[in-house]
Every structure is written in C-alpha cells, then in structure tokens.
N, C-alpha and C positions, 0 to 999 in steps of 0.2 A: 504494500500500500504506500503511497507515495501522497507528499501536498504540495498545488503547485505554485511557485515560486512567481515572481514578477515577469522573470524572463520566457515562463511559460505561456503558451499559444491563452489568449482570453478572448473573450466577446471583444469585435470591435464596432466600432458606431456603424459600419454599412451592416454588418450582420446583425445588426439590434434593429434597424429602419426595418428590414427585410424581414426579419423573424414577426415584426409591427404589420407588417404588408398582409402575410399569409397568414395571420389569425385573423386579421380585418376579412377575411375575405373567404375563410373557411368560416367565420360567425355568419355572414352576408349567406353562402351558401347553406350552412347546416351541414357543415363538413368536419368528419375528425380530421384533427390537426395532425401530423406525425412528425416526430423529432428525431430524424432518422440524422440529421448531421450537427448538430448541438453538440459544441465543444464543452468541456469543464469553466466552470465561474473561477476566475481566479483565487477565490477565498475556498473551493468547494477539496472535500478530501475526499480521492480516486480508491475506490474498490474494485477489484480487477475481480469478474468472473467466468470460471473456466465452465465450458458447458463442450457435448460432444453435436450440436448441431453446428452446421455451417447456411450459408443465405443459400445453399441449394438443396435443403432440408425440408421435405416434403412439400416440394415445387416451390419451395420460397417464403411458403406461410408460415412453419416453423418460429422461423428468424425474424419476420416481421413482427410477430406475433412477442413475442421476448424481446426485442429491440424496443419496442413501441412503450412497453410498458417499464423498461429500463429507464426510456428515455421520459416518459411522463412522468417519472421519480426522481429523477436526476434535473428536471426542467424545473421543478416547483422552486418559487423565489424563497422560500423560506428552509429549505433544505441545502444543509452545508456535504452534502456527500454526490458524487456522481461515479455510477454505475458504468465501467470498463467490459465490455464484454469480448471473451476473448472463444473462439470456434474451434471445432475439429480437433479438438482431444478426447482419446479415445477411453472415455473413461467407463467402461466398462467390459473392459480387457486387460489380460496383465500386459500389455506396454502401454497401457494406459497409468496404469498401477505404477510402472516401473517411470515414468516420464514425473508423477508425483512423489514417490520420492527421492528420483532426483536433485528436482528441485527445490525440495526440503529441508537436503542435507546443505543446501548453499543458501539457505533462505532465503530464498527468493521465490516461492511457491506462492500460488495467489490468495486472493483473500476468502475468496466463496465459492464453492465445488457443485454442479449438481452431478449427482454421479449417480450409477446404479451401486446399489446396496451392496452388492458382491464385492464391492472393494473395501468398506466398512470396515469389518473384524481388523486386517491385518495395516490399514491406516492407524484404527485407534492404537492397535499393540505397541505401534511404533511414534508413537506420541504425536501424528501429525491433525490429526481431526481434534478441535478441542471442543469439550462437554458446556453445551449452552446452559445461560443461566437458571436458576430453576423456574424462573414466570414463563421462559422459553417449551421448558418442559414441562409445565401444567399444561400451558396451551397445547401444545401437541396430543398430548395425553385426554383433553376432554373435548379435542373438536377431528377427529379421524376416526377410522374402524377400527378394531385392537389391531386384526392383524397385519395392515399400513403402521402402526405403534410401532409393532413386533418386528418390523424389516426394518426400522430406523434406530433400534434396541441394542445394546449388545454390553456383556458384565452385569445387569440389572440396572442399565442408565439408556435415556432417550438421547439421541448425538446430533440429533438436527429434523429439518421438519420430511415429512412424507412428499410425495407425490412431483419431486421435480420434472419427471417426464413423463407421471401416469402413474394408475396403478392397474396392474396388468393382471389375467392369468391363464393357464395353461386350457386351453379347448378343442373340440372337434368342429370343423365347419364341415359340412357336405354339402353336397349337389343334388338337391330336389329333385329335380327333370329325371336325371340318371339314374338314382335311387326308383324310380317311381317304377321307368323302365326295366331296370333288373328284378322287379319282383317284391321288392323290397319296402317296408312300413316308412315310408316319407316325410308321416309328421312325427315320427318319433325318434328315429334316428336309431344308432345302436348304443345299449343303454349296457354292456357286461365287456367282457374281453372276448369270451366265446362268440357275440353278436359282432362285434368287431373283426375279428379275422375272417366269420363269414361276411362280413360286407364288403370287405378288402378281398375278396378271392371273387364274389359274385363282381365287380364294378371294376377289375383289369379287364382290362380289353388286351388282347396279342394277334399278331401276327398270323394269318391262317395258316404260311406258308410255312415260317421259321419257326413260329411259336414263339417270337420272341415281344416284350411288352410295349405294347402301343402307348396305354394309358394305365397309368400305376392304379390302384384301387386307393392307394393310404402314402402321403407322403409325409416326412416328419418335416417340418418346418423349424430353425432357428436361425436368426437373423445374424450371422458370427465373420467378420472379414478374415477369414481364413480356409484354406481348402479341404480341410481333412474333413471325413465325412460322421467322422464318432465326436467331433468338436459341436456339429447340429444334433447328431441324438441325443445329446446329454441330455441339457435340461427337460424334454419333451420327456426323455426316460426318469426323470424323476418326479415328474409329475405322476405317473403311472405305479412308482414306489410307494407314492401318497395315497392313490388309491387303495392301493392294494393293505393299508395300516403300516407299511412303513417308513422309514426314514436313511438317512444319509448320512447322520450324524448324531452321536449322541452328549449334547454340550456339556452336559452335569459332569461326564466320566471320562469327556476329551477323547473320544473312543469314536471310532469308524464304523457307521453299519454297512457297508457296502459289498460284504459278503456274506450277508444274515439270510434265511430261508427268501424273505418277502422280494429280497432283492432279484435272487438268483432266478426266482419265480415271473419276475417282472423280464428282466433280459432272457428268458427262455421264451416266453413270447414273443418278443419282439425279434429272437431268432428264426423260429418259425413263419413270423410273417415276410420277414427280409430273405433268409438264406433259403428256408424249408419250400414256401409257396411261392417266392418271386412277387409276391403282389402290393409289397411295398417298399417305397425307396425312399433316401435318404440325402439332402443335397446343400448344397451351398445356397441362403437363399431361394429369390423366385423371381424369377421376370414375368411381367404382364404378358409376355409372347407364349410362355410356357403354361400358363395356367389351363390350358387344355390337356394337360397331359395327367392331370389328378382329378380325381372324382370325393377325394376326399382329404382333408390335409389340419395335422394338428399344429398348432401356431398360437404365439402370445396373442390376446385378446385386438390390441391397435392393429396387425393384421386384417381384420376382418373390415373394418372402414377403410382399408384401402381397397381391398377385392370390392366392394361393393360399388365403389369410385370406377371403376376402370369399364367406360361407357362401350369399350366396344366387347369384352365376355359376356358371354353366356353365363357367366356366375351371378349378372345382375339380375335381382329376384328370384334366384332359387340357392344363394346360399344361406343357410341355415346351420346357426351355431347350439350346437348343446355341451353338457359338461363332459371331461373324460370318462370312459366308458371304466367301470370298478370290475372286480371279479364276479361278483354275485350282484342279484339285485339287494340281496341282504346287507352285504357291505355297505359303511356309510358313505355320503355322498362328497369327497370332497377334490379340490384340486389345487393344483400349486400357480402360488402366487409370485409375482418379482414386482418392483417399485425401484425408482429412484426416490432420491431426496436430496436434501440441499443445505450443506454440511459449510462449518467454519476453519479454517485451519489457522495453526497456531504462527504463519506469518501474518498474520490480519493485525496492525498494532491498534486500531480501532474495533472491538469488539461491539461493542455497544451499538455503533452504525451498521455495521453487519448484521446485528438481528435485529435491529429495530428495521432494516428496508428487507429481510427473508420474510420477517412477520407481515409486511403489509404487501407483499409479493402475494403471500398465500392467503391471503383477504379474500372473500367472499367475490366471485366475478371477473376476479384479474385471472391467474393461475388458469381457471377452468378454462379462456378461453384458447388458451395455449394448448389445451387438452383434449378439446375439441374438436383445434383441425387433427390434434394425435388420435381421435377418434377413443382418447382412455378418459376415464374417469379419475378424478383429483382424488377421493376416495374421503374428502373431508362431509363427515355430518349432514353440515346442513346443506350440501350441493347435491346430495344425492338423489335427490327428490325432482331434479333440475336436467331434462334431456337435452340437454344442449349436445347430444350424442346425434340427434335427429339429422342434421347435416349431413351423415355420412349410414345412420344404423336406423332403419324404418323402424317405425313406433313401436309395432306388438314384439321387438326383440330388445325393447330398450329393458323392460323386465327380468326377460332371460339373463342378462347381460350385469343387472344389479344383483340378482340371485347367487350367479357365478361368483361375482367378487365378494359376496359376501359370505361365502365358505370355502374360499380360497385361505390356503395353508400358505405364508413366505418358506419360498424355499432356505433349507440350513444350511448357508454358506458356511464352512468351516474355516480358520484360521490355511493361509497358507495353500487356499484354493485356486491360484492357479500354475502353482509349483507343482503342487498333487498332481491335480488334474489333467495338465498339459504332459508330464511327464514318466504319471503312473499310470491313470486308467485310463486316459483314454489309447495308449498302447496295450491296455488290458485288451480294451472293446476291440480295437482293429485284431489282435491275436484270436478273439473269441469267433468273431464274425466274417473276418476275412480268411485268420489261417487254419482255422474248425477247432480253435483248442477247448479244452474242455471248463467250462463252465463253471464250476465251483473251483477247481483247483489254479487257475488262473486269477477269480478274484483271493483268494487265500493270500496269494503271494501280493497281488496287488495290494492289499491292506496291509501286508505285515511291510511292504519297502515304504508305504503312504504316512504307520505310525510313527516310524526312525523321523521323518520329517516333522510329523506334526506335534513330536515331544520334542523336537530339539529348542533348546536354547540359544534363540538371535541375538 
C-alpha cells in the first residue's frame, strides 16, 4: 500500500471541467456515470487489489462490473482510500499460491486478495492472510449461509468475507431433448449412481462403423489451465465422495481419507464409467463448438448460465440442472460446495480501510451484481431471496438452484493441497485409470507418501 506524494499523477483542472461535463450530462440523460479512468486524489491512500479476472473476463462484464464499483468507492469526495485493481492472477492454482508468497517474502504483496478458498489453509499457516477484526467476523458470521462461513473458516477463526466470485456447487446438467429420446425420465433426471451410469451408457452415441464415440453420454467438467486430465476429475470426484458420506480429509486428526472404503467406492465408479463403458470423458474445459459432443456434463454451478447464454446450442431450453446423483435414494442429499472470498494480507499497513471498503463491497446490491453476470449466487442472507440469477437461469430453476446451495458441503481443502495433489494423487488417478493399477493398493501408497508431506514441518 503506498500514499501519494505531490509528485504523484493528481486531478488536474481539465480533468475536473471534464469529469463536471459527463455527470452534467449523464444526470440530463438518466445515465450511470462510470469511472472507469479516475486517477487517485492526491490526499487518497492506494489499496492494490489482486483478483484473477482480467477486462476479457466473461466478455468484458466481469471487469466492468468490479471496476465500476471500485471506482464509485474510490470517486466519493469524502473517502480518503482509492481502490488499485490489479488482473490475471491466478489465484486459485498453486502458481497462483506460489506468485503470493513470493511476494510476501519481499513484502511487497498486495493489500486485498479475492481468491478461491483452496488457497486459505496454507496462506494462513504461513502468516500471510491476516485474521479480521472481530465486528468483521460477527458480520460475516450472521449475514451468509454456514457453509459460505465454513469455506472462509479455518483453526476455529473467520479470515475474511464469503462470496468474492460466487458461491458455487458441484451438479449435473443434462439435455432434455436427448434424454426424452433415449427412453429416459426427463423431468427427473438421474437421481442414484446406478441411474447415472445407465444414463451415460443409454445417451453415447458411437460410430456404426468403428464403434468409436460420437457423443460422450457424461462429461466431467472443471475449469483448470492445465492439460492433465485427472487435474479436471478431481474436484467433480469429490463431490461424488460427498455423496457417497464421505470425505477427503479428516481436520481434527490431520489424517487423509482418500483411501477409506467411500472413497475407493466412488473412483470405482467412475472407473467403470470412463475405462469399463467408454461412455464418459474427461477434459480440459469446454468450448461453445464442443458442447454437442455431451448429452450430459457435471460442472461448478456458474457453468450453467453460460451454457444457457450460448444463442446458437441446442442446450438453450432443454438444459436442466439437478443435484449429484448419491448411491441410494436413501442416502442423504448432499453436494460439494467451493466459494471464493476476499481476504487481507499482512502487507496492507492500513487495515482499517481494507475492511471498512471489503464491508461495503459486500453490501446489499453491489457484490451481487458482479454475481450475476457470474451467473453465482453471493450466498449472503438477505440476497437470497433476490433472482437477479434471471438474466442468465429461467425462473422455475432459480429454486433448484437455491436448494443446491443450500446443502452444499465446502469442499476440505487440506493444508499443503496443491503439493499433495499435483504431485501424489493425481499420479495416483492417471496410474489407476490410464495404466489399470489396482485401486486400493495404489491409493494406500498415495496417502502414506501424501502424510510425510502433510506432517512435515515448514
């Protein structure tokens, strides 16, 4: 954080006439103003915020949208702080991870992070995220769902607010039309795992010739800039752990569940569907071109308000989002959740202005409409009630869509998750599923090289 000096760039009288010009005439019209090049007041102290959109962030709206509201914070005459916003870091990947504490160790890290939560655990260990004041964390505490609380949590302390880029969770969309023709119950989707793998085997299309697959039946969707293909099944596959009762992590006993019965049980499935039947694939992404190639596809929730956007598929009006499909119908209903949020770190030498402009960031109406064009939900209270989802997700699913989040599990990022992860399993996963190893005794090993890591002392 920096304050700028005399010799720094200020308002000058033609940009003060001119900034005079364009509210005379956006009031004349009934026009919002936008302060899209409003330099710092010379009295004003610069907060620099790192965010992973850029102005080509979902067609532009993204950025406007956060810029706008930066900038009508940082414009008000009575406000001594102006709002730095800084793009395209990638903060919810480990060089994402690794780029902040970089620049941690040379202090010179910015002042307010919105990041997805998975990077949380192993910032706080390393002292770079610091714990908001406690009016900070009332508020969070009595205006979000718990578990929006619960993904911005970590030691028994709230670290910053929910919902920087949404709050997401893990679903199935299918294709009506397709569904209806294969035989299959349309308004209900498949509700088990055994209905699952039959709706994925009936809705491939192949090849007469070759036999080989036209149109996948079930694609796993995660949105990851990298090529491996066990880097997208992750999370989708633990969402599926979730169903099934269990879990990834156990935080109390520092202990790994990822080679527990539920687990081995969940990646057996998904063997079957991938290696066994061919009828589901697994891939980098999704291009608008390709969306013909799946009849069915599991994906973070913001997802689905793009598909529905994209005027020349056939997905528009017959896709149709339900929860991940459990073992049984007995089984309870639930699925995994992710969020960002919007965290302080300990080069910020004005705290105070830091959450006093995060708190009014995540005000009633601001936040949401960033959320909006993300097609998520802020997950805050009293906005839930508020479809401003409508733009992108037709009405009778805006329901669906509240139901979802609202037993949605955050997934258990664990300390040290993407050293693990990058390193252990998901060479477990390509071992399992590319080179046929066997199942239980592959994750065995994978936890016992994952715990040396995640006991050690940094």
């Amino acid at each position: 954080m920096k304050k700028f000096t005399r010799s720094t760039r200020a308002i000058t009288k033609m940009q003060i006439v001119a900034l005079i010009v364009v509210i005379a005439v956006a009031g004349i019209a009934g026009a919002v103003v936008y302060y899209y090049t409003l330099p710092p007041r010379r009295e004003q102290t610069i907060l620099t915020l790192w965010t992973h959109i850029t102005e080509a962030s979902g067609g532009g709206y993204w950025w406007k949208s956060l810029n706008e509201s930066c900038m009508e914070y940082s414009a008000s005459v009575q406000n001594s702080t102006y709002i730095d916003i800084k793009g395209g870091h990638a903060l919810y990947t480990g060089t994402g991870l690794t780029e902040l504490i970089t620049y941690a160790l040379s202090n010179e890290g910015p002042d307010i992070v919105s990041m997805h939560t998975v990077l949380l655990r192993d910032l706080v260990d390393r002292g770079i995220i610091v714990e908001p004041p406690q009016e900070i964390q009332d508020y969070v505490r009595s205006n979000w769902i718990d578990w929006m609380v619960d993904a911005v949590s970590y030691k028994g302390k709230i670290w910053g607010i929910p919902g920087g880029a949404g709050a997401n969770h893990y679903m199935l969309i299918y294709h009506k039309d397709r569904a209806r023709q294969a035989g299959l119950d349309a308004d209900t989707g498949p509700q088990t795992w055994a209905e699952l793998r039959e709706w994925a085997n009936r809705l491939t299309v192949r090849d007469p010739g070759t036999g080989d697959v036209v149109r996948a039946g079930l694609y796993l969707f995660y949105q990851y800039p990298q090529a491996a293909w066990s880097i997208n099944f992750w999370d989708p596959l633990v969402g599926f752990i979730y169903t099934a009762g269990g879990d990834i992590y156990d935080a109390k006993g520092n202990r790994l569940l990822l080679n527990s019965s539920r687990c081995i049980e969940t990646i057996r499935l998904f063997y079957d569907m991938i290696v066994t039947d061919k009828s589901t694939s697994v891939g980098l992404g999704i291009s608008y071109t390709d969306l013909d190639k799946y009849s069915m596809i599991i994906c973070g929730s913001w997802f689905d308000g793009v598909l529905r956007a994209v005027p020349t598929s056939d997905w528009v009006g017959n896709a149709t989002a339900v929860p991940l499909p459990r073992p049984s119908v007995y089984d309870p209903l639930i699925t995994s959740g992710y969020t960002w949020g919007l965290f302080v770190t300990k080069d910020c030498t004005n705290l105070k202005a830091a959450w006093d402009f995060l708190k009014w960031y995540s005000g009633d109406g601001r936040n949401s409409k960033f959320m909006g064009l993300c097609a998520c939900f802020t997950g805050k209270l009293s906005e839930l009630n508020q479809p401003y989802m409508s733009r992108v997700a037709p009405a009778q699913y805006y329901q669906a869509f509240l139901n979802m989040m609202n037993y949605s599990k955050p997934i258990n990022y664990f300390p040290h998750y993407f050293e693990i992860t990058e390193s252990v399993f998901w060479p477990a996963l390509d071992d399992i599923f590319l080179g046929g190893a066997d199942i239980k005794t592959r994750l065995d090993e994978a936890v016992a090289s994952a715990t040396q890591i995640l006991q050690r002392e940094d």
